[in-house]
C-alpha positions as CSV (number, residue, x, y, z in Angstrom):
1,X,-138.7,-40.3,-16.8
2,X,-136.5,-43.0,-18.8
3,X,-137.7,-43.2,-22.6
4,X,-138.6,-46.4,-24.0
5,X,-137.7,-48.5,-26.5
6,X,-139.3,-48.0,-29.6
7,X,-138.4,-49.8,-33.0
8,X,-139.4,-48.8,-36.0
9,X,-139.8,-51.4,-38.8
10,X,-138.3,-50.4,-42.4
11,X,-139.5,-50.8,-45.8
12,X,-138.7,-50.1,-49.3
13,X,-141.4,-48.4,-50.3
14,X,-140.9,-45.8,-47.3
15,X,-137.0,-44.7,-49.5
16,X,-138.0,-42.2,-52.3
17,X,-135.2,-39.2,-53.8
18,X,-136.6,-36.5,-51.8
19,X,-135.6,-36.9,-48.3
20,X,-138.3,-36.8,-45.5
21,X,-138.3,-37.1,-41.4
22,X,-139.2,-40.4,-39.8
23,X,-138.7,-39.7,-36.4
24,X,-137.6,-37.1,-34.0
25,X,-136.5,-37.3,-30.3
26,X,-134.9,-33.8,-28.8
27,X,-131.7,-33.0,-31.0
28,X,-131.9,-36.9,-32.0
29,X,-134.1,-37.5,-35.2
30,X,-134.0,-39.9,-38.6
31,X,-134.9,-39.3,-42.1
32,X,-135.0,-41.1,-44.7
33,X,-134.0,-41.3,-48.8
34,X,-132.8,-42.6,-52.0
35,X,-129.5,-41.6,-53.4
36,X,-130.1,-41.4,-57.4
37,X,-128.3,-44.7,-57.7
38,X,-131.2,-45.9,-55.7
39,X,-130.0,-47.3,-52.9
40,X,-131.7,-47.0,-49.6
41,X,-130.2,-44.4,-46.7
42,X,-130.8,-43.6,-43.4
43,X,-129.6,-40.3,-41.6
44,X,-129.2,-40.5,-38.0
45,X,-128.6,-37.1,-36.9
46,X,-127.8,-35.5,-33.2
47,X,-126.8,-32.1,-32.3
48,X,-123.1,-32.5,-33.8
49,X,-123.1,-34.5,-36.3
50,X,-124.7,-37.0,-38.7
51,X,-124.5,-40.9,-39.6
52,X,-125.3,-42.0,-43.2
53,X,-126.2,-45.6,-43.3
54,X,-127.2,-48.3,-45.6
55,X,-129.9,-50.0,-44.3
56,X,-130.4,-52.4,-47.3
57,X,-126.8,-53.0,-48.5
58,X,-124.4,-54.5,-46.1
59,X,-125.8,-52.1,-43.0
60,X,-122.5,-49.6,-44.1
61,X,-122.1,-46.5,-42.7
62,X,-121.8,-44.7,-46.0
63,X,-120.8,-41.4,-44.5
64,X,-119.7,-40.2,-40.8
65,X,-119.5,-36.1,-40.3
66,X,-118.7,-35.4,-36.4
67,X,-117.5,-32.4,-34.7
68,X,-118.0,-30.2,-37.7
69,X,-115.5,-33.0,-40.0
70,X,-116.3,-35.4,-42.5
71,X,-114.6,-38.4,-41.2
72,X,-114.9,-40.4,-44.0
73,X,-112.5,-42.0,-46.5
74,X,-111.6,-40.0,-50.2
75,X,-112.9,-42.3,-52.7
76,X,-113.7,-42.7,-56.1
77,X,-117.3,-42.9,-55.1
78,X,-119.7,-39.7,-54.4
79,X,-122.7,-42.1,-54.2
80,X,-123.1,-45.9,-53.0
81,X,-123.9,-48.6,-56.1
82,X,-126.3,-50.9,-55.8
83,X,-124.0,-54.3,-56.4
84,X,-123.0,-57.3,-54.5
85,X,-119.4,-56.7,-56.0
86,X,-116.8,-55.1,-52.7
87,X,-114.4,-52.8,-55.3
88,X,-117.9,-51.7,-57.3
89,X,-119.0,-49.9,-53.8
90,X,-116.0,-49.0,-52.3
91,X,-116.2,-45.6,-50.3
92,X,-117.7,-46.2,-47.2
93,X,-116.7,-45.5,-43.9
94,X,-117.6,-48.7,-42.5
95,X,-117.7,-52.1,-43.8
96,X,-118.9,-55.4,-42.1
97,X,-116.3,-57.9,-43.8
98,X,-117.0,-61.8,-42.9
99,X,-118.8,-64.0,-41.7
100,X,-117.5,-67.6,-44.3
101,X,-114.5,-65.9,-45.3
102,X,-112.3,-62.4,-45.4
103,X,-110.0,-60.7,-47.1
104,X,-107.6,-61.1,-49.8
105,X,-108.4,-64.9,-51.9
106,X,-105.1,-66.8,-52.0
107,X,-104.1,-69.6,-53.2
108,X,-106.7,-72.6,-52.7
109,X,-109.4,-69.9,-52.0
110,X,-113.0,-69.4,-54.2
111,X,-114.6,-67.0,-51.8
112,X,-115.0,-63.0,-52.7
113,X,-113.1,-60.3,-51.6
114,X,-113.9,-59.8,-48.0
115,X,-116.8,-62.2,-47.9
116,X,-120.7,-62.4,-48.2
117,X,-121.3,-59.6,-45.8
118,X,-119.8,-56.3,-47.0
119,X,-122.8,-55.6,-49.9
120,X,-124.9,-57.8,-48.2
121,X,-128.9,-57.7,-48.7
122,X,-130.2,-57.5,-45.8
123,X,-134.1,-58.9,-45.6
124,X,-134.8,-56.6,-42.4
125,X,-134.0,-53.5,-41.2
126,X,-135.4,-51.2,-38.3
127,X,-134.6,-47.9,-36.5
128,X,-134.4,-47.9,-32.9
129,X,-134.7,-45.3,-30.4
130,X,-134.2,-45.5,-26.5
131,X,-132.1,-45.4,-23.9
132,X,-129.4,-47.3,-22.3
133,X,-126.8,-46.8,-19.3
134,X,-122.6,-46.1,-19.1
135,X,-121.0,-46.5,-15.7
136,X,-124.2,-45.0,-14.4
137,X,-125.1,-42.5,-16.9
138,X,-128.0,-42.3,-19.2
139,X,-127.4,-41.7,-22.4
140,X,-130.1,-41.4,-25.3
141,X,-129.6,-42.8,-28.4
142,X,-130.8,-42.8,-32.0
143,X,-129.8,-46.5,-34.2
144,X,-130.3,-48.4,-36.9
145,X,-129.8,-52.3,-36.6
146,X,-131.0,-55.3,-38.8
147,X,-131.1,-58.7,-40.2
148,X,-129.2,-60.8,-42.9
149,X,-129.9,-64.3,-43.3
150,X,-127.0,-66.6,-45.3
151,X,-128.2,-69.6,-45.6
152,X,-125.8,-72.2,-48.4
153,X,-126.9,-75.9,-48.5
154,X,-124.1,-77.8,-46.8
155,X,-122.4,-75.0,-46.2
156,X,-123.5,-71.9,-43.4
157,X,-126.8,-71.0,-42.1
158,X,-126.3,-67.7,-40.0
159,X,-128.3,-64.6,-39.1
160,X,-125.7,-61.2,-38.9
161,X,-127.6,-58.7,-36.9
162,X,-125.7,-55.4,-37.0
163,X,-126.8,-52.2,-34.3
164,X,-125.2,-48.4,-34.5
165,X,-126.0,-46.2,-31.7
166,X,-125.5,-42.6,-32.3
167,X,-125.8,-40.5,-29.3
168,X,-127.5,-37.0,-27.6
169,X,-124.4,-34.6,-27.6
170,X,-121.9,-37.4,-28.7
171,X,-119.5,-37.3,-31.5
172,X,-118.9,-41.0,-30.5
173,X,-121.3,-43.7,-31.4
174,X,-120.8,-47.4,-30.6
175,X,-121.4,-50.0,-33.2
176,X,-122.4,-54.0,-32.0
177,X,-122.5,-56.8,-34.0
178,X,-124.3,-60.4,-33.3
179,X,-124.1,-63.4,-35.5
180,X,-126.1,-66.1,-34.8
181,X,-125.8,-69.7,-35.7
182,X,-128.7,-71.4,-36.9
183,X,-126.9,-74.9,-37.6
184,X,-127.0,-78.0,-35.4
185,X,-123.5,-78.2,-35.9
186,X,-120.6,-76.1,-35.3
187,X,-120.0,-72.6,-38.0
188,X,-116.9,-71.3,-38.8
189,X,-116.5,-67.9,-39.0
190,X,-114.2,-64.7,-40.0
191,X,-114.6,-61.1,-39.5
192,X,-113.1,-58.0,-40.0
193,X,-114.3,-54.2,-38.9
194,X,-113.3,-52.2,-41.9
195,X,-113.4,-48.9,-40.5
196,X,-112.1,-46.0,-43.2
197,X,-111.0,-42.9,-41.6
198,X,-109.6,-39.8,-43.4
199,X,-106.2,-39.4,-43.2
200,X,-104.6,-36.0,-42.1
201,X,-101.3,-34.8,-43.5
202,X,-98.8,-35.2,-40.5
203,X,-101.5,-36.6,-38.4
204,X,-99.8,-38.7,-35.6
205,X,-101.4,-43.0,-35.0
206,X,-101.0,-42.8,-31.1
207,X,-102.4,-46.7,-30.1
208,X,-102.2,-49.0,-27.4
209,X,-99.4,-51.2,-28.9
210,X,-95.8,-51.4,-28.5
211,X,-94.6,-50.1,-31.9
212,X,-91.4,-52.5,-32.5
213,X,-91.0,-55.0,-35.3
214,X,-92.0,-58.1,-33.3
215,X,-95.5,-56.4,-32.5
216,X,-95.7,-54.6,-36.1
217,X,-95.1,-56.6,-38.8
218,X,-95.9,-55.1,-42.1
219,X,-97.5,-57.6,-44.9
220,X,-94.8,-57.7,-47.8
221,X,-96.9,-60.3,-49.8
222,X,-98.8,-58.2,-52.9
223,X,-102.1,-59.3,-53.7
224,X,-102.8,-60.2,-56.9
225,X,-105.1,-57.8,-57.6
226,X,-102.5,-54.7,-57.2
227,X,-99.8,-53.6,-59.7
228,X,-97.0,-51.7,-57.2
229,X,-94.8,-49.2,-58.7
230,X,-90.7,-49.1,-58.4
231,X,-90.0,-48.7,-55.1
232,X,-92.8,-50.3,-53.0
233,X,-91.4,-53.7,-51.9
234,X,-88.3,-51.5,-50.7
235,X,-90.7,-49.3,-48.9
236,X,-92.3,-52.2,-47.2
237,X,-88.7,-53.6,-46.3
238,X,-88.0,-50.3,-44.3
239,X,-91.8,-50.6,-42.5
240,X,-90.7,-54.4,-41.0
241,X,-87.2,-52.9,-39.9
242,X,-89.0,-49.4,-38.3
243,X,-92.0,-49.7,-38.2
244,X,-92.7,-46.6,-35.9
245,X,-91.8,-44.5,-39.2
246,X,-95.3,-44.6,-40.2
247,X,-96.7,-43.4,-37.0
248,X,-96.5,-39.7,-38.5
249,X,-98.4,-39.6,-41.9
250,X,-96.1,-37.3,-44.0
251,X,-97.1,-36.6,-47.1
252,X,-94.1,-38.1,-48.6
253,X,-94.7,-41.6,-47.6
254,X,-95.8,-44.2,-50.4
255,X,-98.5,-45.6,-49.5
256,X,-99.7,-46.8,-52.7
257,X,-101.5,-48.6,-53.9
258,X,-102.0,-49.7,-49.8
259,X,-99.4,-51.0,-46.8
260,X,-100.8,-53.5,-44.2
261,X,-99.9,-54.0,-40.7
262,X,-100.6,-56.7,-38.2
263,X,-100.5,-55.3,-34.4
264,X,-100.7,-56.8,-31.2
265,X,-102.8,-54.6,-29.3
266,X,-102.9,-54.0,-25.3
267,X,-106.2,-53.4,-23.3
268,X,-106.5,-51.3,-20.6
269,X,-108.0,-52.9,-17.3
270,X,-111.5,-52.7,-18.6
271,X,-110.1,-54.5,-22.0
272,X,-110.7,-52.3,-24.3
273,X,-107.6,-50.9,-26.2
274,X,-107.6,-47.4,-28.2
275,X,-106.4,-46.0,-31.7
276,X,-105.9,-42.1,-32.2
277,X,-105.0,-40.0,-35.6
278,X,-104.0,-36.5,-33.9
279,X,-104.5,-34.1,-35.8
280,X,-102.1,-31.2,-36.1
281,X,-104.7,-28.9,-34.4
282,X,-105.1,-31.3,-30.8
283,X,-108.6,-33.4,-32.5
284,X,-108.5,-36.6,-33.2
285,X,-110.2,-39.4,-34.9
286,X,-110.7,-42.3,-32.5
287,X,-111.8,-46.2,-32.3
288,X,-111.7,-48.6,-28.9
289,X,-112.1,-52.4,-29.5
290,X,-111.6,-55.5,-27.5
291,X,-109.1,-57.5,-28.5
292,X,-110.4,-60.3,-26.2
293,X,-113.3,-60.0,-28.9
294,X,-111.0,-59.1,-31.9
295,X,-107.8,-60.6,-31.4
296,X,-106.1,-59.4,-34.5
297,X,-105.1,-55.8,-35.0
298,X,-104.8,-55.2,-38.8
299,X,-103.7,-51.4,-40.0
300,X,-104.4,-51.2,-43.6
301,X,-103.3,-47.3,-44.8
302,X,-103.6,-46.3,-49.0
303,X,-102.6,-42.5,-49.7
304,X,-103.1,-42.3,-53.4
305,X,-104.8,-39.4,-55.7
306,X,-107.7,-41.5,-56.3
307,X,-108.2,-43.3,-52.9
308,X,-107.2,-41.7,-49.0
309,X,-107.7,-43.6,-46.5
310,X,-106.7,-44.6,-43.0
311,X,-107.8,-47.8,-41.9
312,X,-106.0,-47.2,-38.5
313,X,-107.3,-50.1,-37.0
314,X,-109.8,-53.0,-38.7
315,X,-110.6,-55.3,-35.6
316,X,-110.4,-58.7,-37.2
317,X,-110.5,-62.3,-36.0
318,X,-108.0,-63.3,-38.3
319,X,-105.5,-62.0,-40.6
320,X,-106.5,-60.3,-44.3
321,X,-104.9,-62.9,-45.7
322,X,-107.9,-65.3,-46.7
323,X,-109.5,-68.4,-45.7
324,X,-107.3,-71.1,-46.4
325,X,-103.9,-68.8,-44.9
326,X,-105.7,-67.9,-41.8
327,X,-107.1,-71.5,-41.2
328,X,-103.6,-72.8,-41.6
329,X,-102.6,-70.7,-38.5
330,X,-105.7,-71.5,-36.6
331,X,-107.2,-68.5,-36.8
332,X,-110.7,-69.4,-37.4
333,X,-113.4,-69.2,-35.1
334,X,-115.6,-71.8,-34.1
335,X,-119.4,-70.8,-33.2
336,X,-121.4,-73.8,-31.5
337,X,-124.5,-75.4,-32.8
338,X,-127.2,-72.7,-32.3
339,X,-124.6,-70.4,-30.3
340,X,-123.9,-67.2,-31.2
341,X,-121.1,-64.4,-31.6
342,X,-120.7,-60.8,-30.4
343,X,-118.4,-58.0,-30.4
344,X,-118.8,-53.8,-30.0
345,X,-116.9,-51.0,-31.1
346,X,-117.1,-47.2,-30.1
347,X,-115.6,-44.8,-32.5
348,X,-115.8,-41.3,-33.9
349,X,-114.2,-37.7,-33.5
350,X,-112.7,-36.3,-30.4
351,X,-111.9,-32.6,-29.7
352,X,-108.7,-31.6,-28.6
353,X,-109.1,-31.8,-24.4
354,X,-110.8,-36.0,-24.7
355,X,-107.8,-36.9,-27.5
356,X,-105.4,-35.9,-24.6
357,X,-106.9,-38.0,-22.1
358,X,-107.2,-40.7,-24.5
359,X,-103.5,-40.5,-25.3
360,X,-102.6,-40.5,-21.5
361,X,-104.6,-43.6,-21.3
362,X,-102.7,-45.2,-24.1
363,X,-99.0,-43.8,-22.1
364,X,-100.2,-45.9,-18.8
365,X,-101.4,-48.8,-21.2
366,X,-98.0,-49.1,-22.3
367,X,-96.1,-48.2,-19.1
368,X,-97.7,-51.0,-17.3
369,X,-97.3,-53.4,-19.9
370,X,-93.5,-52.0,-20.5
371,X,-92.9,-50.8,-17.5
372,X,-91.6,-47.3,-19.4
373,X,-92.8,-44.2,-18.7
């Protein structure tokens, strides 16, 4: 008997401090709280593991624990803020960053850090449980999805509509985003996937790119906003000469405050191409994009005492460089009048047997494109 779709509409008033059950399905079930900063959570939970999400504040996912690990970044955050301001909030594992602008302002450029959509309000919001089907399998699934409207007189008039899927049994979960245009004319629009991992000391970035200089090319530009110590520009000189010497994350390197990469990823035959961080004991933390959806690879990595992260891949439409940089190169995307946008990501933990096959996929990836074995 296949299980229906059922959607269940949230509100504030249903968020208090003591956590309570919404909904249960098998192992899959939702509660629902306030964290004493008062902002609104959801916890998806399945048999092995838990998603914290923001259904109010930029649809984050707050927190991701998966296989028995917290996969989340170290921050200087233990609870989510309730601000429209990106480096006031910044500890979540996921970020939507877009849709008018991302990433770093340059020169020319009055929009935010990262754009509207990162603390965004969202007016609706809704838990959704169901079924749907993977080369023939059904799978069950737990989600929360929702609804931000942008509208800016003369300027955009979109709706964002975020979904994650967290799954029976799964330590994956697949995230989808929509944006639709509500304009008679054309929208522009920018995004970036700003997915933090933890990093893992001597962890190993196995990905589905070919790891020379002309496919990695490390940002040696410092934003304005960061104060490097002695040393770092030279560090970033030795990235754009060999780049595969960040492939293994030993403690020693200097990342900090943050190094950024730009990679040109390979799909495999279905189009989706794959980033690992093996761990030293065979796991592995693990996220598959399209890049015929998100054509630009950007690998942004800060190891400091403060901040540990490992953004080992944020699918992006453009560069991190800001509006006016990445229209220059032609890197914004055009959405018709009334048309709309989509992309869908799958990431989470792997055990030690699915990183192998995952890194076997990425070897043929590579030996078809290289033709070395």
């Amino acid at each position: 008997m296949s299980l229906q779709e059922t959607m269940i509409h949230l509100y504030s008033p249903l968020f208090t401090e003591r956590e309570k059950p919404l909904i249960a399905c098998g192992e899959l079930s939702a509660s629902v709280f306030k964290f004493d900063t008062g902002v609104c959570a959801v916890r998806l939970t399945n048999a092995v593991g838990e998603l914290v999400i923001l259904p109010f504040q930029g649809q984050q996912i707050w927190s991701a624990t998966l296989g028995g690990r917290n996969l989340s970044m170290k921050s200087m955050f233990d609870q989510p803020n309730p601000t429209r301001e990106y480096l006031q909030n910044y500890g979540a594992f996921y970020l939507h960053c877009g849709v008018t602008a991302m990433g770093n302002p340059g020169s020319g450029d009055s929009h935010p850090l990262h754009g509207e959509l990162p603390n965004a309000p969202f007016q609706k919001a809704w838990i959704m449980l169901g079924e749907d089907d993977a080369a023939g399998r059904k799978r069950t699934y737990i989600g929360v999805g929702g609804q931000y409207k942008h509208t800016v007189a003369f300027g955009a008039d979109y709706f964002a509509e975020p979904l994650v899927r967290l799954y029976a049994g799964s330590t994956l979960f697949d995230m989808a985003m929509t944006v639709r245009n509500l304009k008679q004319t054309p929208m522009e629009l920018m995004y970036l996937g700003h997915a933090n991992f933890r990093p893992v000391d001597h962890g190993r970035l196995v990905y589905s790119a070919v790891c020379t200089p002309e496919h990695i090319r490390v940002r040696k530009s410092v934003p304005s906003n960061l104060n490097p110590p002695p040393g770092y520009r030279e560090f970033l000189e030795e990235l754009d000469r060999h780049p595969e010497e960040h492939n293994v994350l030993k403690p020693d390197l200097a990342f900090d405050p943050e190094v950024v990469f730009m990679i040109d990823y390979l799909a495999d035959a279905d189009g989706w191409a794959h980033t690992l961080q093996m761990h030293p004991s065979g796991e592995a933390d693990y996220l598959s994009h399209q890049p015929a959806e998100l054509k630009v690879g950007v690998r942004w990595i800060c190891r400091t005492p403060d901040q540990d992260a490992l953004g080992m891949i944020l699918p992006a439409t453009a560069g991190p460089g800001g509006y006016a940089a990445e229209k220059a190169k032609g890197n914004i995307i055009a959405v018709p009048a009334k048309g709309t946008w989509r992309f869908a990501l799958t990431m989470g933990a792997l055990n030690a047997e699915a990183a192998t096959k995952v890194e076997t996929r990425i070897k043929q990836i590579l030996s078809r494109h290289t033709g070395i074995c």
